[in-house]
C-alpha positions in Angstrom: -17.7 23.0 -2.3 -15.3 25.2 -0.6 -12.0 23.8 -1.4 -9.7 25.5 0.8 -12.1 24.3 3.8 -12.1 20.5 2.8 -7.5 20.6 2.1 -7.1 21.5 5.3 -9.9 18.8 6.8 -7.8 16.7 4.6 -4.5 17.7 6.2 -5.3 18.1 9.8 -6.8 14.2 9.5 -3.7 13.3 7.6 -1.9 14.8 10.2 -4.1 13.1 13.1 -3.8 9.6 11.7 0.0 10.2 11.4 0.6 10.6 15.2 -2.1 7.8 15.7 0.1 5.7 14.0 -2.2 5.1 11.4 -1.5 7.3 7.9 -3.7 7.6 5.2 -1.3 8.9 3.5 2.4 8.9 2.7 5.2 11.3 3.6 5.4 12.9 0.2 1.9 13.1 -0.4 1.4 14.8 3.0 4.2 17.4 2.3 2.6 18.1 -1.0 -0.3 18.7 0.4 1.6 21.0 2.8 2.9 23.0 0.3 -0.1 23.4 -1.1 -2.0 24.9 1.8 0.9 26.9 2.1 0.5 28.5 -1.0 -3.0 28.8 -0.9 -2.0 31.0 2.6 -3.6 28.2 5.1 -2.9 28.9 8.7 -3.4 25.3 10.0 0.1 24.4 8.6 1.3 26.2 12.1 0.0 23.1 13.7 2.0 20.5 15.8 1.3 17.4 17.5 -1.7 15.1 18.6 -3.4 14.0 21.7 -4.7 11.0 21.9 -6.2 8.9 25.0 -4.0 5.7 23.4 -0.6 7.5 24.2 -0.3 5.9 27.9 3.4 5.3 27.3 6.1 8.0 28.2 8.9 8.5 26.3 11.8 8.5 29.0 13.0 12.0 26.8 11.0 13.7 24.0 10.9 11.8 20.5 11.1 15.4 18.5 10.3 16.2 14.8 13.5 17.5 12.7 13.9 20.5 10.8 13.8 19.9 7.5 15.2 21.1 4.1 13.7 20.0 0.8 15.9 19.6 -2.3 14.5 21.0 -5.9 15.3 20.2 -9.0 16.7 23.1 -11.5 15.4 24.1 -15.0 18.0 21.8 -16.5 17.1 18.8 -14.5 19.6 18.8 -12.0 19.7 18.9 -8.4 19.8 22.2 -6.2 20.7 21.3 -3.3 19.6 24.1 -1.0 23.5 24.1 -0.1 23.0 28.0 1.4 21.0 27.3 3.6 22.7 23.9 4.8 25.8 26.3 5.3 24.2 28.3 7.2 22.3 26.1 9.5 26.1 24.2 9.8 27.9 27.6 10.6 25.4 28.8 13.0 25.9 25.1 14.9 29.8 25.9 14.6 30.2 28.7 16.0 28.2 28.0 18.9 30.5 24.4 19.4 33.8 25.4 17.8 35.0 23.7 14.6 33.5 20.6 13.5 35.8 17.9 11.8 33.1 15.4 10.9 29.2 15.4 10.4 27.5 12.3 10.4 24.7 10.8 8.0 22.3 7.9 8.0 19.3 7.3 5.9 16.5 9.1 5.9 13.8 6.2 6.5 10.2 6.6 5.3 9.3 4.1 8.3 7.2 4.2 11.4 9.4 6.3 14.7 9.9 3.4 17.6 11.5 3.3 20.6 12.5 0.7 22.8 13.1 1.1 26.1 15.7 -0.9 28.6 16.2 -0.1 32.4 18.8 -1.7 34.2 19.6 -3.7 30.5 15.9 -5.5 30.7 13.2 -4.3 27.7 10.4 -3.0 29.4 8.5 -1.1 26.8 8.4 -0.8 22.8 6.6 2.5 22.1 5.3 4.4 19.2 6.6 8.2 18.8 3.0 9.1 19.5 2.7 13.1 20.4 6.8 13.1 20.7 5.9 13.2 24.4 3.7 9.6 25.0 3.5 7.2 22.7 1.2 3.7 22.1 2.7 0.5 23.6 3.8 -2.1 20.6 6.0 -4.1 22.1 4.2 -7.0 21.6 4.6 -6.4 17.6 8.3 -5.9 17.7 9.1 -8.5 20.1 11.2 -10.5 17.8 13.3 -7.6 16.6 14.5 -6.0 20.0 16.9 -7.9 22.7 15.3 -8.8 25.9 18.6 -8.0 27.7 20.8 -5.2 26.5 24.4 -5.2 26.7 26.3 -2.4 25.5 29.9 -2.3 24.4 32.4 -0.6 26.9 29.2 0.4 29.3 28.5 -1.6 32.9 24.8 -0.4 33.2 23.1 -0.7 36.4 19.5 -1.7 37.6 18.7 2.1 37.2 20.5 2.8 34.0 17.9 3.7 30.8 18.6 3.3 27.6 16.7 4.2 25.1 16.6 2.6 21.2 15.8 4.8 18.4 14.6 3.1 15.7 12.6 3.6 12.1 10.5 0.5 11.6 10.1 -0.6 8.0 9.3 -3.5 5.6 12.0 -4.7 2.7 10.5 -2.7 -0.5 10.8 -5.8 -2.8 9.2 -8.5 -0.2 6.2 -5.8 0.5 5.6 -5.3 -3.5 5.3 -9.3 -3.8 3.5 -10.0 -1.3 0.8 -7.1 -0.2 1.6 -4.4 -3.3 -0.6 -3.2 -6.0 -2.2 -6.0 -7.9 -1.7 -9.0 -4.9 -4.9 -9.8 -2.8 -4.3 -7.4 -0.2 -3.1 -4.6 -2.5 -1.7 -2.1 0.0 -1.1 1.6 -1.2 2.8 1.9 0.1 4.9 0.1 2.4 5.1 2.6 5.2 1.4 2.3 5.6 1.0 -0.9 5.6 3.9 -0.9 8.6 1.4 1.6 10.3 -1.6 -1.0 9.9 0.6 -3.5 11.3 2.0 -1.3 14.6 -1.7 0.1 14.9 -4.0 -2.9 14.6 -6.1 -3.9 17.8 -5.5 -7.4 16.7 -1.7 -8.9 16.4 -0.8 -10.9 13.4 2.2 -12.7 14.2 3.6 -13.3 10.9 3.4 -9.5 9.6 5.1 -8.6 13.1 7.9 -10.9 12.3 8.1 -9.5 8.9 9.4 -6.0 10.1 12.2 -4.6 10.1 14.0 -2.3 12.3 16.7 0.7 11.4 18.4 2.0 14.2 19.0 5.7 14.4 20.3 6.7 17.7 21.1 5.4 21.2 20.1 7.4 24.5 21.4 6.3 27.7 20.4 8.1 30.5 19.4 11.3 28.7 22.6 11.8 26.8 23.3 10.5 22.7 25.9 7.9 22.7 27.3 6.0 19.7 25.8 3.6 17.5 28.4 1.1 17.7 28.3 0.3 21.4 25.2 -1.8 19.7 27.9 -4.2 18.5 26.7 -7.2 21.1 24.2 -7.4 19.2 24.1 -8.5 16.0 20.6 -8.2 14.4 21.0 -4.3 15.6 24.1 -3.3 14.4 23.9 -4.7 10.9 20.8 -2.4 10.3 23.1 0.8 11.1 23.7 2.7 8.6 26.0 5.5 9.0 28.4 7.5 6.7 30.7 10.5 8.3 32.0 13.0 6.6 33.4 16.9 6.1 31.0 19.4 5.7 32.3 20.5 2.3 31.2 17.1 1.1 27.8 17.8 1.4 26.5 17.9 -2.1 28.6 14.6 -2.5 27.1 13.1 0.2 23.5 13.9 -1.3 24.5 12.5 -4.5 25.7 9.1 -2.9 22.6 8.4 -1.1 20.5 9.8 -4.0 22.4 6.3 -5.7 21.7 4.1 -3.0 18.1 4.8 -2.9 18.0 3.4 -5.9 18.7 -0.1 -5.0 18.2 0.0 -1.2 15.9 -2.5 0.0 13.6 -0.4 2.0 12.0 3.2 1.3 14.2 6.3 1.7 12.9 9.8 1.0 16.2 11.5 2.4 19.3 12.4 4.4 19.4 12.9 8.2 22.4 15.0 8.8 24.0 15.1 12.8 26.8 16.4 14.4 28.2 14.1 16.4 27.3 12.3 19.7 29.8 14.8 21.9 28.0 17.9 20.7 24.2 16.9 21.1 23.5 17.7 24.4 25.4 20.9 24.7 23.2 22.1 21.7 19.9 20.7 23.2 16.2 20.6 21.6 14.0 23.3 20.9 10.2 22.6 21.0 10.0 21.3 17.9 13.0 19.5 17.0 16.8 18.6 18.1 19.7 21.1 17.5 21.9 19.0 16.2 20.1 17.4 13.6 18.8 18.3 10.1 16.6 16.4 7.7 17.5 16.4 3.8 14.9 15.6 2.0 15.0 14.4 -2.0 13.5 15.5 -4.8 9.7 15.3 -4.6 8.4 12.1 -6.5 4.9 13.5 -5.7 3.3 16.5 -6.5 -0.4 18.2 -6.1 -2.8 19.2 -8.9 -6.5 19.5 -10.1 -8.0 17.5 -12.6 -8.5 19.4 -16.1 -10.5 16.3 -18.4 -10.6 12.5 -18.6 -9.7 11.3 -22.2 -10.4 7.2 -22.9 -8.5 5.2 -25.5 -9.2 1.8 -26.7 -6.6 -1.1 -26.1 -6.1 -4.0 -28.6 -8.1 -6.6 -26.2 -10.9 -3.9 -26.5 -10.5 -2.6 -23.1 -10.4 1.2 -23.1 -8.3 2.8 -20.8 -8.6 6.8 -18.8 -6.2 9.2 -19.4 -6.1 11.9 -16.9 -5.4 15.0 -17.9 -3.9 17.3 -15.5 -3.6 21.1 -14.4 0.0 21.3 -15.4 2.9 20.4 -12.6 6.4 20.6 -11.8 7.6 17.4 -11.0 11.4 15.6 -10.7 12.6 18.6 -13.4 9.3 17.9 -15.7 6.2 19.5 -16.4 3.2 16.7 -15.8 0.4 17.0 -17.9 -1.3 14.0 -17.5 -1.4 10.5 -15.5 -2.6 6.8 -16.0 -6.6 6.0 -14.7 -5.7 3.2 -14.5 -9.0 1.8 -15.3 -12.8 3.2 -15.8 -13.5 1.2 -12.2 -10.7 3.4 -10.1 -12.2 6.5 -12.0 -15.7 5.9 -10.7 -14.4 4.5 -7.0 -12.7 7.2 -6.7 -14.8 9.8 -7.7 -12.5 11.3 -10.0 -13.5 14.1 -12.3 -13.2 17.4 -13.7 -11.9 19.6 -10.2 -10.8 16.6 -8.3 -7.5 17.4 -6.4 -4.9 14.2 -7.1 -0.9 13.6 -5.7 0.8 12.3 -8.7 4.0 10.5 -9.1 6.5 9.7 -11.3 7.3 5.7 -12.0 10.7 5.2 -13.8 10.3 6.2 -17.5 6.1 6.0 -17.6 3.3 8.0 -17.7 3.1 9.4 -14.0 0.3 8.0 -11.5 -2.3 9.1 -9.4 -1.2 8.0 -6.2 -4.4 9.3 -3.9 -7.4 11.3 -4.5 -7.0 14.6 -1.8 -10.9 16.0 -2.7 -13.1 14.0 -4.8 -14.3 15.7 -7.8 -18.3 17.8 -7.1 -19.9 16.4 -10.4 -18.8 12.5 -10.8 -17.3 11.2 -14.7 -20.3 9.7 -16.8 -19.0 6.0 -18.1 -19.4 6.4 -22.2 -22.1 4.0 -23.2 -21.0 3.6 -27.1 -17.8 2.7 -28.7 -16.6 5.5 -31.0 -14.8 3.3 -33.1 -17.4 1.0 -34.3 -20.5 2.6 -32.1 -21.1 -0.7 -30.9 -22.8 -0.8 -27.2 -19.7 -1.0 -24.5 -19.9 -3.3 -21.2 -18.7 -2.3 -17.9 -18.1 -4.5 -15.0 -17.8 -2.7 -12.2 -14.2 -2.3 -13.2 -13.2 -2.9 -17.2 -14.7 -0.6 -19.9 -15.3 -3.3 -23.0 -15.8 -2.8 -26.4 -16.5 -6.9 -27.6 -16.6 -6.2 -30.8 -13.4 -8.6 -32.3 -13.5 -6.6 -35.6 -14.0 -3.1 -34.5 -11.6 -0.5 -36.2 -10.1 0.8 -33.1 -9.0 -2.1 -31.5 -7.6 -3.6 -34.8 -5.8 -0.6 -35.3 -4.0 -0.4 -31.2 -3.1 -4.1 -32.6 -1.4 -2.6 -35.6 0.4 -0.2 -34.2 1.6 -2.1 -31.5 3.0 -4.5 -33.2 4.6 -2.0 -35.5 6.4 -0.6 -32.4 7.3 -4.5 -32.0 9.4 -4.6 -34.9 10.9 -0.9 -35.3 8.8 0.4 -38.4 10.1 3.1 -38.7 8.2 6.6 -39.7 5.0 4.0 -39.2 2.9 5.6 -36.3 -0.4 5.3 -35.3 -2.3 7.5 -37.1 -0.5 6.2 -40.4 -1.2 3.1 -39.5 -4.7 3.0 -38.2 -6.7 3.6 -41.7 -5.6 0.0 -42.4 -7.4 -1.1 -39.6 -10.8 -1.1 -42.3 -9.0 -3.9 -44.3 -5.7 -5.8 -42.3 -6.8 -7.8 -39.0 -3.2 -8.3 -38.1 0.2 -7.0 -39.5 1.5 -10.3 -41.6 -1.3 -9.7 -43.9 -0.2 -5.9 -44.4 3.6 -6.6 -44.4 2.5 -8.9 -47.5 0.3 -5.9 -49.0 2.5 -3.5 -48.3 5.2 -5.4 -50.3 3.6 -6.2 -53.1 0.6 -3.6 -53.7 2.1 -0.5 -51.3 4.0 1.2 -54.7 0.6 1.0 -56.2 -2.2 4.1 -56.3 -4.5 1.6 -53.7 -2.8 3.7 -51.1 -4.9 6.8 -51.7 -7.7 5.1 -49.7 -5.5 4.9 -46.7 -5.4 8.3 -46.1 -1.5 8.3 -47.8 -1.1 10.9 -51.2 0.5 8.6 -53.8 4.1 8.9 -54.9 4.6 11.4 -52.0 7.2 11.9 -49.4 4.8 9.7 -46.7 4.1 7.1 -49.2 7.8 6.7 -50.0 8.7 6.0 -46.4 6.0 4.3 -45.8 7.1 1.5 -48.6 10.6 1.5 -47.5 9.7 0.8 -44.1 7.7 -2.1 -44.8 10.8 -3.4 -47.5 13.1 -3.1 -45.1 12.4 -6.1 -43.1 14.4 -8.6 -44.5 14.3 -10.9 -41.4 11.9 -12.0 -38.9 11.9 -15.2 -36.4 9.4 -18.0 -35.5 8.3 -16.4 -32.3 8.0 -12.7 -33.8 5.3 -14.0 -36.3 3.5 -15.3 -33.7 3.2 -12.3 -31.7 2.7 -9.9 -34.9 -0.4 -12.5 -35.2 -1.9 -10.5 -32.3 -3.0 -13.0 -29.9 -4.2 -11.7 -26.2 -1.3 -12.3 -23.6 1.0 -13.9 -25.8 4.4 -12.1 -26.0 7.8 -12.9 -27.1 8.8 -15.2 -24.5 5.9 -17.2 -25.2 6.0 -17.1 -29.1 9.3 -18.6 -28.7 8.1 -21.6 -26.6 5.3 -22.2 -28.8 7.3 -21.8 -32.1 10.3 -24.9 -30.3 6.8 -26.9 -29.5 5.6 -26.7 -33.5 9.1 -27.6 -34.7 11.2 -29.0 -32.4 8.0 -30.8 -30.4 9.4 -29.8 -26.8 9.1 -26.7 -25.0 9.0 -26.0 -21.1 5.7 -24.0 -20.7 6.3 -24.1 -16.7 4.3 -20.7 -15.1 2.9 -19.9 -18.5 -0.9 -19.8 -19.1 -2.0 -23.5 -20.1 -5.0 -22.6 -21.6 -3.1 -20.4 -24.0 -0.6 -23.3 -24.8 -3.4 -25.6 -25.4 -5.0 -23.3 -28.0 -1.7 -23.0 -29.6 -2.1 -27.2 -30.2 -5.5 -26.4 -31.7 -4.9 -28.0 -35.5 -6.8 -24.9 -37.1 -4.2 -22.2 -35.3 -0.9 -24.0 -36.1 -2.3 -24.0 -39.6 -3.1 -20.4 -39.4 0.4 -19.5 -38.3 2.2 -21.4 -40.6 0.3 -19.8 -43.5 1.2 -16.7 -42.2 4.6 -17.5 -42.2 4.5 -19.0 -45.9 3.0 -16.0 -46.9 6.1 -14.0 -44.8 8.6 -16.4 -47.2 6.4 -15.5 -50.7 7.4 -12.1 -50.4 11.3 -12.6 -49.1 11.3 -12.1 -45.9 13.8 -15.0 -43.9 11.8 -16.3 -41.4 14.2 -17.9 -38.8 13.8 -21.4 -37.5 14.3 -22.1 -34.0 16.8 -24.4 -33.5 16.8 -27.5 -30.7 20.5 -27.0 -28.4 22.3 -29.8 -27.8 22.2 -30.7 -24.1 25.4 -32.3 -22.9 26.8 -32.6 -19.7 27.8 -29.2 -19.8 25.0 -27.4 -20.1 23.6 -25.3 -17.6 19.8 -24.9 -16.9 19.4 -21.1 -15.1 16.7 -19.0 -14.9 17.7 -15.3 -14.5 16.1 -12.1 -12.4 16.4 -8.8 -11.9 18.9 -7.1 -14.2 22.9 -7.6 -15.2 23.5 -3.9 -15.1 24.7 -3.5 -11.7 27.5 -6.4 -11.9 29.4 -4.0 -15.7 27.0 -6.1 -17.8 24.7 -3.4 -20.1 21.9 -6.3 -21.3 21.3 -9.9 -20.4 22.6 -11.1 -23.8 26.1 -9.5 -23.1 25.8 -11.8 -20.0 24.8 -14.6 -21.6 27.2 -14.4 -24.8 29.8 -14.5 -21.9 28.8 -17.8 -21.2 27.9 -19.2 -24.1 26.2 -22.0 -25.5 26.3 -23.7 -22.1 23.5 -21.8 -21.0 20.1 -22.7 -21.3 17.2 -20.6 -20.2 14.5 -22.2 -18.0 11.6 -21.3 -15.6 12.2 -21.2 -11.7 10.0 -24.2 -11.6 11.5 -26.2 -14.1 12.7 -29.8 -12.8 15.9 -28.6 -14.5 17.1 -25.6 -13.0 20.1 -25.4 -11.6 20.9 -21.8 -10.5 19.1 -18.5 -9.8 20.9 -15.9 -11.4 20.1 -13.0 -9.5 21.2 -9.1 -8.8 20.1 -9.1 -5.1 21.1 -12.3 -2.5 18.9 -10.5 0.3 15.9 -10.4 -2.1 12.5 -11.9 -1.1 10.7 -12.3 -4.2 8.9 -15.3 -5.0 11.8 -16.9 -6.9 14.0 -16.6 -4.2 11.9 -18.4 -2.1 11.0 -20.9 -4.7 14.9 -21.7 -5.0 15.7 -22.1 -1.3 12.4 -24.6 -0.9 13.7 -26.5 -4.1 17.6 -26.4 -3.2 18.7 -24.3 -6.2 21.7 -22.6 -6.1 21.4 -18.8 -5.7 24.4 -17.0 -7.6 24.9 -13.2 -8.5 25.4 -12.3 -12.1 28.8 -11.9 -11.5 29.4 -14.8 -9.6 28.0 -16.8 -12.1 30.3 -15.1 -15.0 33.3 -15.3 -12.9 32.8 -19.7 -12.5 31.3 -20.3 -16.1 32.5 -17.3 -17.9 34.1 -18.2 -21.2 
């Protein structure tokens, strides 16, 4: 397969569905891409624009591209900011207009381009950016974000006046992610396209439309830029503006800040757009491509383009063995990627992903990165293994989950063990110490006890451990430093599918203290945790955790008085000085008293976002709870 020849079909359809309205993929991925034909010396790069029968709408003046300039990120990690050649764009504007006091900034939305068109003050059209030139009618989607009448601050406009509306149309990040992200029923590959799907489908649906949002950018009336703020009649407009001035020896400063916002901003940024102001834009003019006045900033990449080396597999401890891509290496955010998350042995074979395959990868906070689309498809597909190498027992696959069922097989007894060593801090206990144990220990109270009381002894040798080394000596004080474990803790060392701390500790108040609140947890799970045989199983385990002298705490009941208070708490603390949620809640005290969203008791939603439209919220608001910040909270109960 020639590769070259099927990047650029690749681009010039990425670039055809773009302008349809349509994307297959997103911004980033398509400048990857870019970059990568570039490199690879591709001519079809030079391309610009679409035609398309569709765009029967004219734009009353051009909606133009804008130069662009991408931040990098340095050896060290930090930011270069490509301030040279912002200089020099911004002194080659300067001396053509005089000195320049203030430049103005506004987000840099990764949205859908709209604009909404008024003559005389009365909407006529809504229109797509199309070719720049015509654009598709959608003003039947957007109905319920525009004015039909326009009045403008400080401007009469007559029947003949046109103003046009600028606009990035987007979808709040955290509503989208609840509602049609990865892992929901409709499980949509990125906001922005799914904004696309909803501005592009021959069929309205009334209820996505009215879940867009709209970002003004600019307003045109008659031709000429005008300011933002003669928007102010109207309400649900001018609260969606966004704009920061400032001098242009602030620039790197002004990167900075918005490089913070985008971290909590509630819909997709991918940069800055930098303008001088209104007065100056239509001395400077357009050129073909893009406005004069204007420059695009764009952040550090979060994507980045590579070919598929190998596809390693490791078991999980249900038995599930997961992919491993490994990667050509890649620069990416400061880091070199090696490899990225399959996710499962289903996306693999969907997807046609294989030794050769061309993948965008991204970074996700702290993890492994992902593949975020396949760009070419690998030539020879990845064979599904057929026996586990663990146990060589004969492996299941469903279409989607690679199985090995055996319960006692070595491998997944050992991801168990390891796991849970991670769980309680073990230290110099890592997985290929641990995993020889596997053979003998089905879950790690029974080796905790061994370790304690035959770890010293010459028994170790089997396990892969020389006796009265330096491994064997950590390994011994590891296990003898635990002096103190609680209820829950032993439950979850017990290894039991989907049951983690939070859990534990529910179960562990329903065996001694015979209540517990199990709202939105798994009720089969709870009832097997009733089961006679596996309370007696825990509690031996925990007896055996007290033969050898290790405190196993209690839970105990609180007191509920007429001052308690019944919360249920989202998001994080962080933002409101608080560094983890039991600094927060040691503010408050014994007062407090942890519940689920659906509890009968809950009083508040303690939350880091008001304007937040996660499930919770809206549970709240249909229930009546009250919806406080973290600091709100502190600053009425606060001890």
């Amino acid at each position: 397969m020639n590769n070259l020849f099927e990047l650029e079909n690749k681009y010039l359809q990425g670039q055809i569905m773009y302008y349809k309205g349509t994307p297959i993929m997103s911004d980033s991925e398509f400048d990857a891409l870019e970059a990568h034909l570039k490199s690879l010396g591709s001519k079809v790069v030079n391309q610009v624009g679409y035609k398309n029968k569709d765009y029967d709408f004219t734009h009353p003046t051009p909606m133009l591209s804008l130069s662009k300039l991408q931040t990098e990120s340095n050896e060290d990690g930090s930011v270069n900011y490509i301030t040279e050649d912002f200089l020099k764009w911004f002194k080659k504007k300067e001396n053509i207009v005089g000195i320049i006091t203030e430049l103005e900034s506004v987000p840099k939305y990764d949205g859908n381009a709209v604009n909404a068109i008024y003559v005389g003050g009365k909407l006529t059209n809504i229109v797509t950016r199309g070719d720049k030139t015509n654009g598709k009618n959608v003003t039947d989607r957007l109905t319920q974000q525009f004015p039909n009448t326009l009045n403008l601050s400080g401007v009469q406009l007559s029947d003949t006046d046109v103003v046009e509306i600028r606009c990035e149309v987007v979808i709040d990040v955290r509503f989208f992610n609840d509602k049609y992200g990865q892992g929901t029923e409709t499980n949509s590959s990125n906001p922005r396209n799914y904004v696309a799907g909803v501005l592009g489908s021959d069929t309205k649906d009334e209820t996505k439309c009215n879940e867009l949002i709209v970002m003004p950018l600019h307003l045109v009336l008659n031709g000429n830029h005008i300011k933002l703020n003669n928007l102010n009649n109207h309400q649900s407009l001018i609260e969606n503006v966004y704009i920061k001035n400032f001098p242009y020896g602030d620039y790197e400063s002004i990167i900075d800040w918005y490089i913070e916002v985008r971290k909590k901003f509630h819909v997709q940024l991918d940069g800055v757009v930098i303008s001088l102001p209104v007065e100056y834009r239509s001395f400077l003019g357009e050129n073909e491509h893009d406005p004069e006045w204007a420059i695009a900033i764009k952040f550090i990449p979060e994507e980045a383009t590579t070919t598929v080396a190998d596809i390693e597999w490791f078991i999980g401890k249900t038995g599930e063995f997961t992919p491993v891509i490994q990667l050509d290496p890649v620069q990416l955010a400061g880091t070199t990627v090696r490899r990225a998350s399959g996710y499962n042995f289903g996306y693999i074979i969907k997807n046609n992903i294989g030794v050769g395959a061309i993948v965008s990868v991204a970074k996700s906070g702290d993890i492994i990165p992902e593949i975020q689309s396949v760009i070419i498809t690998a030539e020879k597909p990845f064979d599904i293994p057929t026996e586990c190498p663990h146990c060589n027992s004969e492996l299941t696959f469903d279409g989607i989950h690679l199985m090995c069922n055996n319960i006692k097989c070595k491998g997944r007894i050992a991801k168990q063990l390891s796991s849970n060593a991670k769980f309680i801090s073990l230290k110099g206990i890592g997985p290929r110490t641990i995993e020889p144990f596997a053979t003998d220990f089905e879950d790690l109270v029974d080796l905790i006890v061994w370790a304690r009381t035959q770890g010293t002894s010459s028994d170790i040798e089997k396990y892969g451990i020389t006796n009265n080394s330096r491994s064997h000596e950590l390994f011994v004080t590891a296990f003898n430093n635990i002096k103190t474990l609680t209820y829950g803790e032993v439950i979850v060392l017990l290894s039991y599918n989907n049951v983690g701390l939070k859990l534990a500790d529910l179960i562990s108040k329903m065996y001694i203290t015979g209540d517990a609140d199990f709202s939105g947890h798994d009720r089969s799970i709870v009832e097997m945790f009733k089961d006679d045989d596996v309370r007696t199983r825990v509690q031996s385990k925990i007896d055996s955790l007290v033969s050898v002298g290790i405190d196993v705490e209690v839970p105990v009941e609180k007191e509920i008085t007429s001052d308690t208070l019944f919360v249920c708490m989202t998001g994080s603390p962080k933002p409101f000085g608080f560094a983890t949620k039991k600094v927060f809640t040691d503010l408050i005290g014994d007062r407090l008293n942890e519940v689920s969203i659906t509890s009968k008791d809950c009083q508040y939603l303690i939350t880091d976002d008001l304007n937040s439209k996660s499930s919770k919220m809206k549970n709240a608001e249909k229930k009546g709870i009250n919806i406080v910040t973290y600091g709100d909270f502190v600053n009425q109960f606060g001890n």
